[in-house]
Jmol script that loads the backbone (N, CA, C; Angstrom):
load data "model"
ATOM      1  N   UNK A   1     -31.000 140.238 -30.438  1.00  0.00           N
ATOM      2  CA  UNK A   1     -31.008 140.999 -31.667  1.00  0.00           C
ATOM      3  C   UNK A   1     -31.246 142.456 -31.300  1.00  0.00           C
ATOM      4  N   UNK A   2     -30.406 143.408 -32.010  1.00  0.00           N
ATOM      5  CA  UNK A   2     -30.207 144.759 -31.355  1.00  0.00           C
ATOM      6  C   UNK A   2     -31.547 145.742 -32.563  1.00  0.00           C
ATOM      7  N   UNK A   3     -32.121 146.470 -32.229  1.00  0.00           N
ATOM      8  CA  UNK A   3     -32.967 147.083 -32.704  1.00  0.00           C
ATOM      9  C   UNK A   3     -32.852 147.567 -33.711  1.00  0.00           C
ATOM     10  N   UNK A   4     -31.431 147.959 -34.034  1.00  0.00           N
ATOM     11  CA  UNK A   4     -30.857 147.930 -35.261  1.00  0.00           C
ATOM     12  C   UNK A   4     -30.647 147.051 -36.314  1.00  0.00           C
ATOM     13  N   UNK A   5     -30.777 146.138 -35.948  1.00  0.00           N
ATOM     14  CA  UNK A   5     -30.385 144.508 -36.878  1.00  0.00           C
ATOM     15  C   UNK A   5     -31.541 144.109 -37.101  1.00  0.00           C
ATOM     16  N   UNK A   6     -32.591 144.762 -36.442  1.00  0.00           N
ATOM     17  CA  UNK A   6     -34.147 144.378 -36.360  1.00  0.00           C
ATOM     18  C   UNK A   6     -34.612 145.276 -37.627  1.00  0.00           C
ATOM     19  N   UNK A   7     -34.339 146.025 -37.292  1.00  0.00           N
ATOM     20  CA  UNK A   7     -34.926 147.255 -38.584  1.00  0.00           C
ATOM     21  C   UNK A   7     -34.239 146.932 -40.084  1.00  0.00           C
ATOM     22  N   UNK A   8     -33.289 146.606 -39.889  1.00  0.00           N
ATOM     23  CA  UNK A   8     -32.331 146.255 -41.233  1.00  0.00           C
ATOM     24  C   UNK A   8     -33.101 145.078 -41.670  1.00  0.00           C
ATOM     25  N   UNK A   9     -33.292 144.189 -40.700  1.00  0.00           N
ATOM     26  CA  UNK A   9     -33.800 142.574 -41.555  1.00  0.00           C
ATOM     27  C   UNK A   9     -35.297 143.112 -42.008  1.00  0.00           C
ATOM     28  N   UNK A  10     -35.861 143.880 -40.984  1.00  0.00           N
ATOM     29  CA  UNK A  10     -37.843 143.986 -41.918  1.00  0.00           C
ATOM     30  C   UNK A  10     -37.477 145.082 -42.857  1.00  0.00           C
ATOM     31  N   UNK A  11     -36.308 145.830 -42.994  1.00  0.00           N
ATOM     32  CA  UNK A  11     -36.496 146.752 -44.432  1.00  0.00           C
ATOM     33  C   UNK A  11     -35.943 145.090 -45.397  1.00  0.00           C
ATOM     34  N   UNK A  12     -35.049 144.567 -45.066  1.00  0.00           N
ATOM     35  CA  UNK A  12     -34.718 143.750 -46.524  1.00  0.00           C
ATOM     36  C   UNK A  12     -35.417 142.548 -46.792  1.00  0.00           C
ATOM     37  N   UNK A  13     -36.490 142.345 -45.632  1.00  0.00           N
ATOM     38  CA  UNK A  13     -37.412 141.674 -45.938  1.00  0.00           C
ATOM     39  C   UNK A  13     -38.658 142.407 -47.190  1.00  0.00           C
ATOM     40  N   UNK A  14     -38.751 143.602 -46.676  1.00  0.00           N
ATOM     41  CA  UNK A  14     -39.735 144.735 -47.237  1.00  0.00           C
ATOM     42  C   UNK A  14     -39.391 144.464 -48.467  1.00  0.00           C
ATOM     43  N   UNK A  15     -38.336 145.357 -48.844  1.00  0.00           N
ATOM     44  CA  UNK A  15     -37.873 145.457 -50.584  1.00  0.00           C
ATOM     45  C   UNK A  15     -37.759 143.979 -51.194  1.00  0.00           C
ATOM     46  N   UNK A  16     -37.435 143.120 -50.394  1.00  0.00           N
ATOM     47  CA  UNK A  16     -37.688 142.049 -51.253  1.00  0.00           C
ATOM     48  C   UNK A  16     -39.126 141.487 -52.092  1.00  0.00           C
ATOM     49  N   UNK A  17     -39.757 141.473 -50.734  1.00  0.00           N
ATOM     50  CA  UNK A  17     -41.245 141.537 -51.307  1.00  0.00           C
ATOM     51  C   UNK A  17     -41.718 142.340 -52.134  1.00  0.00           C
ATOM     52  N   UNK A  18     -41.476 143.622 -52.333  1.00  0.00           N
ATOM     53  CA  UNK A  18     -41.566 144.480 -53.398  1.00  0.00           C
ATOM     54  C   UNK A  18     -40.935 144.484 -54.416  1.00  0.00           C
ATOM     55  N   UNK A  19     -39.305 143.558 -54.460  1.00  0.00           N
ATOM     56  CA  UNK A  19     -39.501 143.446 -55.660  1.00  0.00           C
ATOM     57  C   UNK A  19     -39.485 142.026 -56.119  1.00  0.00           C
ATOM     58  N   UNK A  20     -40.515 141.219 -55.419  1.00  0.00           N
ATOM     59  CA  UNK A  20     -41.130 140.615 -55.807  1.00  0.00           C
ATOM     60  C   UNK A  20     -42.127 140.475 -56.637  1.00  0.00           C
ATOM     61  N   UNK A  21     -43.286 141.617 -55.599  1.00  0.00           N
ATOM     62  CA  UNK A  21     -44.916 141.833 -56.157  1.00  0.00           C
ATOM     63  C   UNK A  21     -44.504 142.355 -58.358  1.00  0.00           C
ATOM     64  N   UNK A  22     -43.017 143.922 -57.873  1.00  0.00           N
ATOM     65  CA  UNK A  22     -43.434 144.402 -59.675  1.00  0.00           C
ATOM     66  C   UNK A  22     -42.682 143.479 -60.497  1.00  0.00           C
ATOM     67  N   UNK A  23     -42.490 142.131 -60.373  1.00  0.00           N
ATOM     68  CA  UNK A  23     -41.369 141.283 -61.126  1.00  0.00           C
ATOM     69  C   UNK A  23     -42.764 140.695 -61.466  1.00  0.00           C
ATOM     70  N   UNK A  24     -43.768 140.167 -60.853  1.00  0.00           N
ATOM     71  CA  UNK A  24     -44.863 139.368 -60.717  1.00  0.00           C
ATOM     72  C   UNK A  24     -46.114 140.331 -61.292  1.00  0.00           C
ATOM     73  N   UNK A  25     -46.067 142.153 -61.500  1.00  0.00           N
ATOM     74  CA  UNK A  25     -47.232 142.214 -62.298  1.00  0.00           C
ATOM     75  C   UNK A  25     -47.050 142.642 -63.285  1.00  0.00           C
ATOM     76  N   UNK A  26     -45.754 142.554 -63.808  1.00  0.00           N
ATOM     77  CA  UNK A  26     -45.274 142.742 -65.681  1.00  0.00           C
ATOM     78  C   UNK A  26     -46.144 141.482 -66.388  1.00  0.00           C
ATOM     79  N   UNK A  27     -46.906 141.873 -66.970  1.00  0.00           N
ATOM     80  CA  UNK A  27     -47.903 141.260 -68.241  1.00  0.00           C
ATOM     81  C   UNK A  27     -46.853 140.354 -68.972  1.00  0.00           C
ATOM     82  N   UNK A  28     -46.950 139.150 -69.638  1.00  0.00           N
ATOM     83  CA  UNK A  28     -46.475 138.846 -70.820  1.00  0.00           C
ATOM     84  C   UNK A  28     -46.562 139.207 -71.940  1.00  0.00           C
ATOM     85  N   UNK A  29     -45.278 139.401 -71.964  1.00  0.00           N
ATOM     86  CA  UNK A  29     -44.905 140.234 -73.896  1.00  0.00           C
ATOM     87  C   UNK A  29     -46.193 140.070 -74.792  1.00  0.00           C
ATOM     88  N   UNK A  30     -46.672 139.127 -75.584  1.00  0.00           N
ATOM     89  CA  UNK A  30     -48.080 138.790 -75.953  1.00  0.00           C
ATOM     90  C   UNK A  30     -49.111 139.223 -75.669  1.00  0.00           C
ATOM     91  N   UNK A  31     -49.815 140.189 -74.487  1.00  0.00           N
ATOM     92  CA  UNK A  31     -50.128 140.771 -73.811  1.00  0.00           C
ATOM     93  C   UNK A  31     -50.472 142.033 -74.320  1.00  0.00           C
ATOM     94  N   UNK A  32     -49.699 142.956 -74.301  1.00  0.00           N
ATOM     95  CA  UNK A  32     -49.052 143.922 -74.843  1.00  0.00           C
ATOM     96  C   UNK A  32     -49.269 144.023 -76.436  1.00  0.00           C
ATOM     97  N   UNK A  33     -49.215 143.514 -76.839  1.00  0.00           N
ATOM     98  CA  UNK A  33     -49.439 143.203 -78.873  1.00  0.00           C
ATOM     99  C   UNK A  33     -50.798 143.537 -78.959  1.00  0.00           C
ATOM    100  N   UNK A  34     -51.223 144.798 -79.947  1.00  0.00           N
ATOM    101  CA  UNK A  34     -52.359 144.801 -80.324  1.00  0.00           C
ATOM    102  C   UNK A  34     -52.752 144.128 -81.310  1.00  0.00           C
ATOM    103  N   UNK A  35     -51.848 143.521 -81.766  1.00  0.00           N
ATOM    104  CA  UNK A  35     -52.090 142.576 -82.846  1.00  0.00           C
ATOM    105  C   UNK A  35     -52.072 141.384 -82.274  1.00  0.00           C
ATOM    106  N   UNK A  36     -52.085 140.597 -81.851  1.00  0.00           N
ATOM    107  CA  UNK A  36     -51.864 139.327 -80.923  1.00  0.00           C
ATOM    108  C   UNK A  36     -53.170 138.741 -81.472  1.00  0.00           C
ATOM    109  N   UNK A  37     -53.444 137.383 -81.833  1.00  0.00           N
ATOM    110  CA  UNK A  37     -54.348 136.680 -82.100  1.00  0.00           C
ATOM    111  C   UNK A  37     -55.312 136.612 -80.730  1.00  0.00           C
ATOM    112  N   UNK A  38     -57.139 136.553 -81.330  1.00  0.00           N
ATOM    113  CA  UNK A  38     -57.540 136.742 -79.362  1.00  0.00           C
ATOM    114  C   UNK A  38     -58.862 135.605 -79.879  1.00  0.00           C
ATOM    115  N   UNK A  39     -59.447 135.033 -79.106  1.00  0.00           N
ATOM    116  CA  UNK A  39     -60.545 133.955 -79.174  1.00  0.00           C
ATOM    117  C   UNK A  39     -61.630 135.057 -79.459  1.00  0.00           C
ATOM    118  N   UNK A  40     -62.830 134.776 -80.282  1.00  0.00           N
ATOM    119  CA  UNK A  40     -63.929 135.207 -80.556  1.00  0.00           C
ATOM    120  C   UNK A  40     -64.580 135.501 -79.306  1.00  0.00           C
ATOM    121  N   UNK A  41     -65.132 136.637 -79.150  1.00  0.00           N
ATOM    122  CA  UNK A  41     -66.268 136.950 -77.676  1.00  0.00           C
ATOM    123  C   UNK A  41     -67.697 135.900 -78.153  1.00  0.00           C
ATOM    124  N   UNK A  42     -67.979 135.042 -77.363  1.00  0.00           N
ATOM    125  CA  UNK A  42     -69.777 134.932 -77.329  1.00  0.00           C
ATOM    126  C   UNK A  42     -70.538 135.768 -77.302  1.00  0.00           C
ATOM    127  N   UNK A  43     -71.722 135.701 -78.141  1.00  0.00           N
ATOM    128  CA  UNK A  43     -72.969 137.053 -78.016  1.00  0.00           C
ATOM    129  C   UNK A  43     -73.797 136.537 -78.315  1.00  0.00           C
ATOM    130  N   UNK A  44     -74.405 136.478 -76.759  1.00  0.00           N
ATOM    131  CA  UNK A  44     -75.755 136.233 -76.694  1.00  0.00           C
ATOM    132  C   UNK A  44     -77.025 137.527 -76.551  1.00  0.00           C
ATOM    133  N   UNK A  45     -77.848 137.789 -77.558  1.00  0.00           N
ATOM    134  CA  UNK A  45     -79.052 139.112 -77.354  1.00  0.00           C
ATOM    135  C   UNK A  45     -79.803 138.777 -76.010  1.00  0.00           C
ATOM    136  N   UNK A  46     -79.542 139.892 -75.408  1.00  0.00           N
ATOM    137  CA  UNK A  46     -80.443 139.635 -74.573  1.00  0.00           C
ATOM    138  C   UNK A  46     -81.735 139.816 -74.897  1.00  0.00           C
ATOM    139  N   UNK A  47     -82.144 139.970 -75.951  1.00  0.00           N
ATOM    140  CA  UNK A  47     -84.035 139.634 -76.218  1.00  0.00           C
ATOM    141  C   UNK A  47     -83.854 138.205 -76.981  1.00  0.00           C
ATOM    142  N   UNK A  48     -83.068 137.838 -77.039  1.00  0.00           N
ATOM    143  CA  UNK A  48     -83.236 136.114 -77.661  1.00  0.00           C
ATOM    144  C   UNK A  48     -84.261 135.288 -76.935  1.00  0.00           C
ATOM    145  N   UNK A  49     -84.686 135.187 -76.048  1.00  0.00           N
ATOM    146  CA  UNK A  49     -85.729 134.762 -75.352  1.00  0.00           C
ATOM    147  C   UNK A  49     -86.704 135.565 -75.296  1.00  0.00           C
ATOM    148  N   UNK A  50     -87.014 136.526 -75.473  1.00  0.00           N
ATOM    149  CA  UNK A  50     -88.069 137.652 -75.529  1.00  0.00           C
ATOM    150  C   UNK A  50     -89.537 137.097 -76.068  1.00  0.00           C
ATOM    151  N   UNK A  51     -90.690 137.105 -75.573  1.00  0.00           N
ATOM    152  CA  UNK A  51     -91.781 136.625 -76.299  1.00  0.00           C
ATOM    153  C   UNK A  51     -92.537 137.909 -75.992  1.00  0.00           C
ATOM    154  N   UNK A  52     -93.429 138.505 -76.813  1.00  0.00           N
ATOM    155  CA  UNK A  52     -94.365 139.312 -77.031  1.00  0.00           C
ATOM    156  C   UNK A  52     -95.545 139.095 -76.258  1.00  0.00           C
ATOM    157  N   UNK A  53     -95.938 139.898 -75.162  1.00  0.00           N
ATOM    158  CA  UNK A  53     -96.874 139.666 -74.269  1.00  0.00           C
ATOM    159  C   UNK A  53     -98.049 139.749 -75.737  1.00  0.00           C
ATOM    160  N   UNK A  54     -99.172 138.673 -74.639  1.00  0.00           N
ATOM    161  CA  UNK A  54    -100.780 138.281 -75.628  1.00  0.00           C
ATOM    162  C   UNK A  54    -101.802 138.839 -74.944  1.00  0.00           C
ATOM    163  N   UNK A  55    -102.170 139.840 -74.640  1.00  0.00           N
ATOM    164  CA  UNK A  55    -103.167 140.630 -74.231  1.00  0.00           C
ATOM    165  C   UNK A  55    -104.384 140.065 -74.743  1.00  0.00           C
ATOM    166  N   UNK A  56    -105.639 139.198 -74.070  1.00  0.00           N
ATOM    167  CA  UNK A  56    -106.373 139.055 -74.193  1.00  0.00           C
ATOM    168  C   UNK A  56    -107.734 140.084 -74.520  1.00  0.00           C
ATOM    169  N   UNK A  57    -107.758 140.395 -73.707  1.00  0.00           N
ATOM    170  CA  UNK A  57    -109.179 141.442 -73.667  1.00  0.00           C
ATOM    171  C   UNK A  57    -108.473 142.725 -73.966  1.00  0.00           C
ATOM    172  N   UNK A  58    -108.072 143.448 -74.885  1.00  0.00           N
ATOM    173  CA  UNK A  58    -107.710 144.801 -75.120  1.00  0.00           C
ATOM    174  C   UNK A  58    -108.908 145.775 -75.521  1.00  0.00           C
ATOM    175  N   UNK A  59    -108.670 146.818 -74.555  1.00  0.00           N
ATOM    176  CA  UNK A  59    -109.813 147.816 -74.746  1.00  0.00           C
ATOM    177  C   UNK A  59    -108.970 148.971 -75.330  1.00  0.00           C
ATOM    178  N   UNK A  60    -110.249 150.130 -75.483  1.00  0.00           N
ATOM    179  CA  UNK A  60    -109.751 151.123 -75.430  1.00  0.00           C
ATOM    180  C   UNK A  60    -109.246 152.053 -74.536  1.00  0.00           C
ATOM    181  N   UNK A  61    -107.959 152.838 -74.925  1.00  0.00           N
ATOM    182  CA  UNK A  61    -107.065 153.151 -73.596  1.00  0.00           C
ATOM    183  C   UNK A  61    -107.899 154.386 -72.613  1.00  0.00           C
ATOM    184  N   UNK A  62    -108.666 155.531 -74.209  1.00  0.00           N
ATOM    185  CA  UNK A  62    -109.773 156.198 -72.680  1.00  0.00           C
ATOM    186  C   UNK A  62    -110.853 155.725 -71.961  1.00  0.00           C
ATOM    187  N   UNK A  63    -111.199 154.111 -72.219  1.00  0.00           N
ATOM    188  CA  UNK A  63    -112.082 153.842 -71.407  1.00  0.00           C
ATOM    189  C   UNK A  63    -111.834 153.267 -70.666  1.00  0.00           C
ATOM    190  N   UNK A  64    -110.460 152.592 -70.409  1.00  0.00           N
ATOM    191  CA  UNK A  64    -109.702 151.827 -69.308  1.00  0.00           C
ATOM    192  C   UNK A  64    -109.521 153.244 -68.058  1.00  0.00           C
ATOM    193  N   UNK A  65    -108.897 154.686 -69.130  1.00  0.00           N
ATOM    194  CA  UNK A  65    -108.930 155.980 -68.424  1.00  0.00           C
ATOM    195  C   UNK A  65    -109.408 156.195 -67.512  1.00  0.00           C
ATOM    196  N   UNK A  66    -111.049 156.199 -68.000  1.00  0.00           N
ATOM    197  CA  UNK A  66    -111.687 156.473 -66.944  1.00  0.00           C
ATOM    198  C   UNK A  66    -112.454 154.986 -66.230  1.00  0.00           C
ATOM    199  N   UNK A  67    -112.171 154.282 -66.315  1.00  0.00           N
ATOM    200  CA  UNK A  67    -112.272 153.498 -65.385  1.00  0.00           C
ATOM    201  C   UNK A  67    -111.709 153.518 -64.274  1.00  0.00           C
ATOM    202  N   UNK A  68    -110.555 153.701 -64.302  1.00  0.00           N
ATOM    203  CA  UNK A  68    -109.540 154.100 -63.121  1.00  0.00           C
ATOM    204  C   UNK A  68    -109.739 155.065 -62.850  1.00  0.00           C
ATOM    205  N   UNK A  69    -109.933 156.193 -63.285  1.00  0.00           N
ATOM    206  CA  UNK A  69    -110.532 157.595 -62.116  1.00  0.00           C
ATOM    207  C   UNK A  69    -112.194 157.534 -61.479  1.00  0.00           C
ATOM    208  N   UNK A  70    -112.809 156.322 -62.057  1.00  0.00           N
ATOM    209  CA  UNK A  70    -114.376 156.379 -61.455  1.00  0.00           C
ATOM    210  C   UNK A  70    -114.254 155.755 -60.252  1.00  0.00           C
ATOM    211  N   UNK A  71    -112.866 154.816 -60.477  1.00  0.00           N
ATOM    212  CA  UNK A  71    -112.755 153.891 -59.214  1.00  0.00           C
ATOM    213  C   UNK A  71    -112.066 154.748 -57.986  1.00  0.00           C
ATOM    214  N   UNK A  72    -111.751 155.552 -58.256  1.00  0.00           N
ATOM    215  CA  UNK A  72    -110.322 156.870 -57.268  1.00  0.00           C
ATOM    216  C   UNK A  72    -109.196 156.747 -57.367  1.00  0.00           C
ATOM    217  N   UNK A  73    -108.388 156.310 -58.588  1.00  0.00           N
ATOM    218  CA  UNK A  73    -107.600 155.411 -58.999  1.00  0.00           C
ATOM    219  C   UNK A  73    -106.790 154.719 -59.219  1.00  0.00           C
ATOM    220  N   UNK A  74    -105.486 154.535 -59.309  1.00  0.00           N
ATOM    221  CA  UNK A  74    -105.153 152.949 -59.104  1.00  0.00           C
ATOM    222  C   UNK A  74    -105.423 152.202 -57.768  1.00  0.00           C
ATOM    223  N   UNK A  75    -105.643 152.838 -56.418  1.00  0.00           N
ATOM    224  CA  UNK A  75    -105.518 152.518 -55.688  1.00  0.00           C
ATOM    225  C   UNK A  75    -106.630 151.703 -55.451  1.00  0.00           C
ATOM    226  N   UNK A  76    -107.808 152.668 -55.920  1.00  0.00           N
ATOM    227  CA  UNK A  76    -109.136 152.154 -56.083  1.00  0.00           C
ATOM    228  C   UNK A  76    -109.457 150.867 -56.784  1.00  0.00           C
ATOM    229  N   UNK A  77    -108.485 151.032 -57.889  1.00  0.00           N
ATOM    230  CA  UNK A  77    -108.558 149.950 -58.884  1.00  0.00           C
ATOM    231  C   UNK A  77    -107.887 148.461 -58.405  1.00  0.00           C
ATOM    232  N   UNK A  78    -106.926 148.479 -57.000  1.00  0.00           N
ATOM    233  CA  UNK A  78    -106.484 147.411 -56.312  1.00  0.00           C
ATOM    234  C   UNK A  78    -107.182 147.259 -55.884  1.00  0.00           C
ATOM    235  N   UNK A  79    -108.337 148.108 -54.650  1.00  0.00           N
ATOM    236  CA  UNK A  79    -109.219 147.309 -54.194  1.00  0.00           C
ATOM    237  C   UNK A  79    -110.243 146.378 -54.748  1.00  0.00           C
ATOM    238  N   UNK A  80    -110.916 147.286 -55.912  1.00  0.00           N
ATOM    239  CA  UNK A  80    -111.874 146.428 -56.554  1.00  0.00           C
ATOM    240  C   UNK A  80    -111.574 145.313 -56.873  1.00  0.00           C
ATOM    241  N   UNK A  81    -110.438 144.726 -57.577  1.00  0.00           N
ATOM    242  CA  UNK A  81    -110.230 143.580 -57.777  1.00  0.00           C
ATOM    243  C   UNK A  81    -110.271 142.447 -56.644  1.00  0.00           C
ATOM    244  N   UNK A  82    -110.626 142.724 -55.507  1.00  0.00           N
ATOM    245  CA  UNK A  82    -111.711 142.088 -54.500  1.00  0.00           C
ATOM    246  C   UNK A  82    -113.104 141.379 -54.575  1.00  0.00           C
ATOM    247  N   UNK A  83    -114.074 142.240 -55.415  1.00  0.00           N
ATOM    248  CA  UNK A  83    -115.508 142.239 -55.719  1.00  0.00           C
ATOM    249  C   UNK A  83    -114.992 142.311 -56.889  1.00  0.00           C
ATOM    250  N   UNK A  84    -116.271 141.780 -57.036  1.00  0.00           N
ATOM    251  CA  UNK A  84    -117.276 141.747 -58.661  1.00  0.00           C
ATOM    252  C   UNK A  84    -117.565 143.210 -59.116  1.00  0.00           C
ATOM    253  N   UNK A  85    -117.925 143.640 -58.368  1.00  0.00           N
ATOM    254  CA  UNK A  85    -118.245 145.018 -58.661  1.00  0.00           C
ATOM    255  C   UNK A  85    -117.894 146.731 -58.146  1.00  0.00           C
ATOM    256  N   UNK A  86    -117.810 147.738 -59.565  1.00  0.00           N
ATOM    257  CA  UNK A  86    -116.692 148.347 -59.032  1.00  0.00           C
ATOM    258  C   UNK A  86    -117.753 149.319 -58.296  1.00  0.00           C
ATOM    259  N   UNK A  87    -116.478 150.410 -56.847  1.00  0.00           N
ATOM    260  CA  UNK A  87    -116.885 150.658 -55.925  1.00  0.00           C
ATOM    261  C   UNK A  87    -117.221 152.116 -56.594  1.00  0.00           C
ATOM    262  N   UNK A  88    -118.191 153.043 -55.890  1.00  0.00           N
ATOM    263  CA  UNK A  88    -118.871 154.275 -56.082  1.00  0.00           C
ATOM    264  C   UNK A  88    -117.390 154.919 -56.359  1.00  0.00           C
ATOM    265  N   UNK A  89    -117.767 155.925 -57.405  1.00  0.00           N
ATOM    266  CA  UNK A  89    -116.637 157.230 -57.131  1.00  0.00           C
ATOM    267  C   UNK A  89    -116.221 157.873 -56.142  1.00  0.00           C
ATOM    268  N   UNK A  90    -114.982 158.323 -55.959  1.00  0.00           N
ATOM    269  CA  UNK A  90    -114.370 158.759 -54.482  1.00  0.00           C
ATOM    270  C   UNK A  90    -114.908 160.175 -54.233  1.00  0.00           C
ATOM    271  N   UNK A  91    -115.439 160.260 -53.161  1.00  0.00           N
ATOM    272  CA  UNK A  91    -115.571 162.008 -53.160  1.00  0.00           C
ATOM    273  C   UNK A  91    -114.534 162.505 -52.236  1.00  0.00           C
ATOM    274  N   UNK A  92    -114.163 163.974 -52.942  1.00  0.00           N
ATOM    275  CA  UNK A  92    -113.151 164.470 -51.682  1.00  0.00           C
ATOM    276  C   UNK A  92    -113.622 165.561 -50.785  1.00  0.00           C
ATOM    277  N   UNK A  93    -115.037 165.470 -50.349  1.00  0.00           N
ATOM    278  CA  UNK A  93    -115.780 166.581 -49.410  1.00  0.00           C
ATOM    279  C   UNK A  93    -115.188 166.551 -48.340  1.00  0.00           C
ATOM    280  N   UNK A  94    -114.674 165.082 -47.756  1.00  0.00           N
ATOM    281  CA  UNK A  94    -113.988 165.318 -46.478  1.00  0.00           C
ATOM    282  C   UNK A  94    -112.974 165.770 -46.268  1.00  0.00           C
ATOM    283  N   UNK A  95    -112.375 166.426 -45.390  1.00  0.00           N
ATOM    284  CA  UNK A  95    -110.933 167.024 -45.105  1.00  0.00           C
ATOM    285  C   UNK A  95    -110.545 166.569 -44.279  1.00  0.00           C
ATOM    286  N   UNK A  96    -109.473 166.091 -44.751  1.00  0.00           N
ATOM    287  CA  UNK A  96    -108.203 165.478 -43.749  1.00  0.00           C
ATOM    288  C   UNK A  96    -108.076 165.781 -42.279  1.00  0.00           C
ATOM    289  N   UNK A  97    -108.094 165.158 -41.401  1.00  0.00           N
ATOM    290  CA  UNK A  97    -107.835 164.938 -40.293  1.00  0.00           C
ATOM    291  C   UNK A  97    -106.391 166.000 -39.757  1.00  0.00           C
ATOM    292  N   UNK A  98    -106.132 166.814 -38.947  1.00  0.00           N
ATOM    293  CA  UNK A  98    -104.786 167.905 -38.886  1.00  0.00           C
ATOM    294  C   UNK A  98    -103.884 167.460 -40.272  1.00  0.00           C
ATOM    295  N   UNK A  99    -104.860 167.965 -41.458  1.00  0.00           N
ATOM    296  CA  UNK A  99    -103.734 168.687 -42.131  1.00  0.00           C
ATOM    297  C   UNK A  99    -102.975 167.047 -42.801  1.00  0.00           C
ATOM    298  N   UNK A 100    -103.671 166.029 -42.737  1.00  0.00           N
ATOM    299  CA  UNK A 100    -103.382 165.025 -43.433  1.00  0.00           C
ATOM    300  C   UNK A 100    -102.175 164.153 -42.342  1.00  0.00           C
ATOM    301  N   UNK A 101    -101.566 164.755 -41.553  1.00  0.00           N
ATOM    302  CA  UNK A 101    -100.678 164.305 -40.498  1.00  0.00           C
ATOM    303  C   UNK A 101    -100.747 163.958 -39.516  1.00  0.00           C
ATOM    304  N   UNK A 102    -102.159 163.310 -39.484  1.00  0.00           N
ATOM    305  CA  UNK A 102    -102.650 162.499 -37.749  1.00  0.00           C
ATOM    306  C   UNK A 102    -102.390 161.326 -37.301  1.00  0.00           C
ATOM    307  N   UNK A 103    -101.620 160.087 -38.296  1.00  0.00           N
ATOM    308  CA  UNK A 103    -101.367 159.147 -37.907  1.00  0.00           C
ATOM    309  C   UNK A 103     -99.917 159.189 -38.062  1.00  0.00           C
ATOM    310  N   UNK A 104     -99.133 160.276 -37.995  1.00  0.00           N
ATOM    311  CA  UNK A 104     -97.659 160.325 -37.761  1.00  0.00           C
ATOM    312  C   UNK A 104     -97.699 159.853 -35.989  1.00  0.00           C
ATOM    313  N   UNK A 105     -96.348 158.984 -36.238  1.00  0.00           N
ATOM    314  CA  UNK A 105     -95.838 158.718 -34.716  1.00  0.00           C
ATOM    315  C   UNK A 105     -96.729 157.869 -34.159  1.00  0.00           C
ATOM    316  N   UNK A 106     -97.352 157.342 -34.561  1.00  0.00           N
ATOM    317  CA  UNK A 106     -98.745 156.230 -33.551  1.00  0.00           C
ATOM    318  C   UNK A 106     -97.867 154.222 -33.998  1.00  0.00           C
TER     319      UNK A 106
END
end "model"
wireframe off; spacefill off
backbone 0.3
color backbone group
């Protein structure tokens, strides 16, 4: 087979397949109709299952406030939930170790 007869058969292989693929992505007529009869969508809410959290013990929100800043806070407030009892207020007299950046790279 001459290189020429080669090139001729993969172009008419080519266009065939092509016009294959746009014969194959023309929609059906029906399709096309904005009027066309269509099945109802389902709708489901997504809060249909929704239940209203039940907060037992509700306080007041500035005394929860400062609860969490007596503790140093939220962070403080993870630890405590360790113990029974909450830990002293944080003091910040100490200063950081170079500038807060001493355990970079270790």
């Amino acid at each position: 087979m001459s290189s020429l007869s080669f090139r001729s058969a993969l172009l008419g292989m080519t266009m065939g397949l092509v016009a294959q693929a746009a014969g194959a992505a023309e929609p059906p007529a029906g399709l096309l109709d904005p009027n066309a009869p269509t099945a109802p969508l389902p709708y489901q809410s997504a809060f249909s299952g929704y239940k209203r959290s039940q907060f037992e013990g509700k306080t007041d929100w500035r005394k929860a406030n400062d609860t969490v800043r007596d503790v140093g806070g939220h962070v403080g407030a993870i630890k405590s939930d360790s113990t029974d009892e909450m830990p002293a207020k944080a003091t910040s007299d100490a200063a950081p170790a170079a500038g807060g950046h001493a355990g970079h790279g270790k």
